[in-house]
N, C-alpha and C positions, 0 to 999 in steps of 0.2 A: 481589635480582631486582627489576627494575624495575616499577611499576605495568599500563604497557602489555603487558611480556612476562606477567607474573602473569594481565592479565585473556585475552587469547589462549591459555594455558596450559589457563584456566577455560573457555573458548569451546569449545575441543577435546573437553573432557569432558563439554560440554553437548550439543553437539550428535550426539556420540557416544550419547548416552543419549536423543537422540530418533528415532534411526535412522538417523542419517548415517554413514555409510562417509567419514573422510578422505583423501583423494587424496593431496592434498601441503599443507602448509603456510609461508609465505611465500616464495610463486611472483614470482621478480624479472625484472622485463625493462626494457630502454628505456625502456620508455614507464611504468611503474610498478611499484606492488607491490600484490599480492592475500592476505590474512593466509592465509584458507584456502580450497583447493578439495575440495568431498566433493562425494561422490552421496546423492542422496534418491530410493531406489529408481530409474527409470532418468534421471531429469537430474541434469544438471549444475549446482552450484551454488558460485558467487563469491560468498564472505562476509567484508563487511569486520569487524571486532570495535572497537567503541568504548567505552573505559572509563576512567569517570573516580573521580576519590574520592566524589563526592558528588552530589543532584542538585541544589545549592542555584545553578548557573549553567544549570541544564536537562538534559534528558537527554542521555544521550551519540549516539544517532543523531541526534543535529539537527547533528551536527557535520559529516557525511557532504554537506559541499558538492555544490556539482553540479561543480566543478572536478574534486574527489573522484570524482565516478560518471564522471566522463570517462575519467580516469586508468583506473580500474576497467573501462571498458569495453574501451581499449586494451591493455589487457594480456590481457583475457578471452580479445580477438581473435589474440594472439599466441599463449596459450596452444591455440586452438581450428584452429589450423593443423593440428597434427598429427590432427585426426580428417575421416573422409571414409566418412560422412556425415555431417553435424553432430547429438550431439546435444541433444535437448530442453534449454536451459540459464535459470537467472535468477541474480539477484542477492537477497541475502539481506544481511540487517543484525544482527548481535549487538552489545545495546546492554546496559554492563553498569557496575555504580553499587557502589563499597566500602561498603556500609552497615556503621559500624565493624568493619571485617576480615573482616566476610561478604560476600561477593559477590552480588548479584542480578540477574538475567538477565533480558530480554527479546528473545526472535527477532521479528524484523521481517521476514518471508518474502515474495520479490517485492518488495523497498524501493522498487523502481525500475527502469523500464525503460529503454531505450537504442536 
């Protein structure tokens, strides 16, 4: 299994253990893809997961371009059709670093708005 799929894998069970309800996991449309969507009691939350082996080139959310949060918002908004009334939603970042074969996590809640 591949590093990306591994750390998404790990995202799942992180934020499961923070009280996230996940919805779905990698929600594809047109305009992009969103690793996962959960609920954090009543919003909505779009989380990308970035994970890299190490942090000897920087953390892994500093990768989350703004091209990235575009993409991210686009698909949010596809995803967000089906609800009426919209609700309460953000964007969230799991940024996550192989520290020899142990993973380590950090949520970045609210990364960025749009």
């Amino acid at each position: 299994m591949n590093l990306g799929k591994r750390g998404e894998d790990f995202a799942r069970t992180y934020l499961q253990r923070r009280g996230y309800r996940i919805v779905e996991s990698n929600f594809t449309t047109p305009a992009g893809e969103i690793d996962i969507i959960a609920r954090d009691g009543e919003t909505l939350v779009f989380v990308e997961v970035k994970t890299r082996e190490s942090l000897r080139y920087g953390h892994p959310f500093e990768s989350v371009t703004i091209r990235k949060r575009r993409k991210m918002a686009s698909a949010a908004l596809f995803y967000l059709k089906r609800f009426n009334p919209l609700p309460p939603c953000r964007f969230d970042v799991v940024s996550i670093a192989d520290a020899d074969g142990d993973f380590e996590a950090e949520l970045i809640r609210d990364a960025f708005e749009v």
